[in-house]
N, C-alpha and C positions, 0 to 999 in steps of 0.2 A: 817513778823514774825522774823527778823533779831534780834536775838539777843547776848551776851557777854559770849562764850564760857567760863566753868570754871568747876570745882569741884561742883557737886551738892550731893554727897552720903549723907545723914544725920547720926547720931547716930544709929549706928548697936543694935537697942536692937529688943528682939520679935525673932521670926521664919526668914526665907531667903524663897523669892517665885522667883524659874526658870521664865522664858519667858514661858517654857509649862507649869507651874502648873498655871499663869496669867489665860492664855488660858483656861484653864480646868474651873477656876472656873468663867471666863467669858459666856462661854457656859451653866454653870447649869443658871447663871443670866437669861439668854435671853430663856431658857426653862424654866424656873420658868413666865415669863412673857408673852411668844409667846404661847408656848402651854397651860399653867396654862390659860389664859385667855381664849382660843378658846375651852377648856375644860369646863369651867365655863358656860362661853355663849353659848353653845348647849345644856347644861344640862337644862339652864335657857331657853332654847329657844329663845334667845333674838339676835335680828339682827343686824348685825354691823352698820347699819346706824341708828338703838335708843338706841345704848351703853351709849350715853352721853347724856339721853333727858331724864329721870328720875331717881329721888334719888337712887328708889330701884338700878336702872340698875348701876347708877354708883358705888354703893358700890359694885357690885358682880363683874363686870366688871373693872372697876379703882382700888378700895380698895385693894381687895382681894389676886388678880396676885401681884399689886405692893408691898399693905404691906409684904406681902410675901419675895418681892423678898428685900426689907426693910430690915427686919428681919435677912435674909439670909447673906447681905453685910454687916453687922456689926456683926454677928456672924461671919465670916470671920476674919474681924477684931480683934475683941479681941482675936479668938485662933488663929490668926499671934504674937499678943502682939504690935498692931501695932497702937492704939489709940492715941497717943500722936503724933505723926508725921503724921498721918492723922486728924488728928484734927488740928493740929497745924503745918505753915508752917513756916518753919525758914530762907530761902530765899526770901527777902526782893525785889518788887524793888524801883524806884523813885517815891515821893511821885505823880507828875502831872498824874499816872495812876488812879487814882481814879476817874478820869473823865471816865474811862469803865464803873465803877458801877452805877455811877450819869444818866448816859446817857442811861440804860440799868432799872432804875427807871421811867425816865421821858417817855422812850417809855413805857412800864408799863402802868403808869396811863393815857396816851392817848389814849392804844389800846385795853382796856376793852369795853366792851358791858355794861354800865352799866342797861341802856332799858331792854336788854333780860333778864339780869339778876334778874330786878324787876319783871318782868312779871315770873320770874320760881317758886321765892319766896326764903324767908331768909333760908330755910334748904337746898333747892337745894344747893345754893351758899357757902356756908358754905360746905358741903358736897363735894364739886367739888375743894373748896378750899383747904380742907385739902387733898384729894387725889393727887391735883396736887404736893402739899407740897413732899408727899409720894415719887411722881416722881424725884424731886427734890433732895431730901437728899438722896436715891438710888443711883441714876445716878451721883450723886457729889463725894457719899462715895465709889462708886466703880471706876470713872474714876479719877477723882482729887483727891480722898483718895487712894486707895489700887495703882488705875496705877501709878497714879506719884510717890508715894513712892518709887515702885517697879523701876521704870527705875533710881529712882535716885540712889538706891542701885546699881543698876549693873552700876554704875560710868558715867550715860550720862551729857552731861553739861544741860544745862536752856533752849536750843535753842533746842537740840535734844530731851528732854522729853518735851516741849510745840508741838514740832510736832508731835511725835509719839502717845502721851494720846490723843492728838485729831484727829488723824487719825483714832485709835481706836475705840473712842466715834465715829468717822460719821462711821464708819464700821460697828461695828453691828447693827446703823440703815435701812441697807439694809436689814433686814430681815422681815422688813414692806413689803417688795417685797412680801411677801407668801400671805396679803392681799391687799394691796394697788397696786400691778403692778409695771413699772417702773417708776411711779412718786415716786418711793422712794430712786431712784437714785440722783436727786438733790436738796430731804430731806440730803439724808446721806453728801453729798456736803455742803451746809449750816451748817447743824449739826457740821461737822469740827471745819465750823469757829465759830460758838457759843462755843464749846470746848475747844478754846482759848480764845476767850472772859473769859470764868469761869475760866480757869487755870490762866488771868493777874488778875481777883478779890479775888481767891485765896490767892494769892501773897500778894497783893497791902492789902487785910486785916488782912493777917497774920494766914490767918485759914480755914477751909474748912465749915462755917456755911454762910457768906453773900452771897457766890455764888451757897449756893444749898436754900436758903430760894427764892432767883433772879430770878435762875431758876425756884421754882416753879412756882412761880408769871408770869412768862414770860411764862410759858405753860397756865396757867391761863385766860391771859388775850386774850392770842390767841385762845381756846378753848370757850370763851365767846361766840366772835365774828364768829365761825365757826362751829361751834359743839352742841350746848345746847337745837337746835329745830329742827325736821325734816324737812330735804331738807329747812336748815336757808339759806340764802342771807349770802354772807360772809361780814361783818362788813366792811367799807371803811377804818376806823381805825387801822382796824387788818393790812392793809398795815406798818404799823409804827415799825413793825418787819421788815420788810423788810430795813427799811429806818435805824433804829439802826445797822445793818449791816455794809451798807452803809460809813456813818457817822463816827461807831467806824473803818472801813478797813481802810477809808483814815486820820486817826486822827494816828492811829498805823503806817501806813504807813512812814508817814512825822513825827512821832516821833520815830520810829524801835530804831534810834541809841542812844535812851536816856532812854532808859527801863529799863535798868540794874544801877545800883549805881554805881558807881566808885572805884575803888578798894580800897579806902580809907578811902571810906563812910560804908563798907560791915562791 
């Protein structure tokens, strides 16, 4: 993740968010989603292991919590006055990173379920699709929108907000811990490095829409393969999340020192 310390503040326009007001409205996020869902799902009576195995279920369960908490993150946004620089990244880096995105498509379309997906039917899919979307543009517009903005204000360079927003992002996925146990410990692990993954797609398109539409798809396709039938056989495919990982760590790695533009190209 080495990369070219410098000046990252953007344009001061909109409202100022402390380190603790982050926090604060970080926490309504994940209570809009932890409890909004586990609220939903006892009303509905509906068990965590058929959350994802029919329409109804996923629209009370996915939809609902998420649009929510959707909603929620860009209402944030505009009464920051913060649209334009979370929408729009004006930190640039070299063009050879767009092989994150390309590489982060192609696992995509290998590691969908496309079988299960026939067998659920065109509304299911469609349904699962748009929620994950949901997840997506959330999760983007409040780590790669609101967090990055926020640390670039308080004057970190490119190096130290790629680490910290995806620190962040795998942190409060340990709150899966409340249902999943400690297999949510090297979720939140992983999750990191996906968090930088999105923060170079970010970059590399100059905006915060490719790497939360990515994201959703990348939830997507792993939810195909693992999630959409009771007690499913986890897809051999779904492995290909694994392997983009992989692939993108050591592609980043042996290129860390060519991330950034040159100060003369900026």
């Amino acid at each position: 993740m080495t990369q070219t310390p410098g000046p990252s503040a953007p344009l001061r326009t909109g409202r100022g968010l402390s380190y603790l007001g982050f926090a604060v409205v970080v926490i309504v996020y994940l209570a809009i989603i932890q409890l909004g869902g586990r609220v939903i799902s006892h009303a509905a009576d509906i068990d965590e292991t058929h959350g994802f195995v029919t329409t109804h279920n996923l629209l009370l369960t996915l939809w609902v919590p998420i649009g929510i908490s959707l909603v929620f993150t860009y209402a944030v946004v505009i009464w920051l006055g913060w649209l334009q620089p979370v929408l729009h990244d004006d930190q640039p880096v070299n063009r050879w990173v767009w092989v994150v995105p390309i590489v982060f498509a192609v696992g995509i379309a290998g590691a969908i379920d496309y079988h299960a997906l026939a067998d659920k039917g065109l509304a299911f899919t469609v349904v699962l699709l748009v929620g994950t979307q949901f997840v997506g543009w959330a999760e983007e517009g409040m780590f790669r929108g609101i967090g990055v903005t926020m640390f670039r204000r308080h004057g970190m360079s490119q190096a130290q907000v790629a680490v910290w927003s995806s620190a962040v992002f795998g942190a409060v996925h340990l709150t899966n811990a409340l249902g999943r146990g400690a297999q949510a410990i090297p979720q939140a692990i992983a999750v990191s490095f996906a968090g930088y993954f999105f923060y170079l797609i970010r970059r590399v398109s100059r905006g915060n829409v490719l790497n939360s539409v990515l994201h959703g798809l990348f939830d997507f396709s792993i939810l195909s393969g693992t999630a959409v039938v009771v007690q499913q056989d986890i897809y051999p495919a779904s492995s290909l999340a694994i392997l983009v990982y992989v692939v993108l760590a050591v592609v980043l790695l042996v290129r860390r020192k060519h991330i950034e533009p040159s100060p003369s190209h900026r």
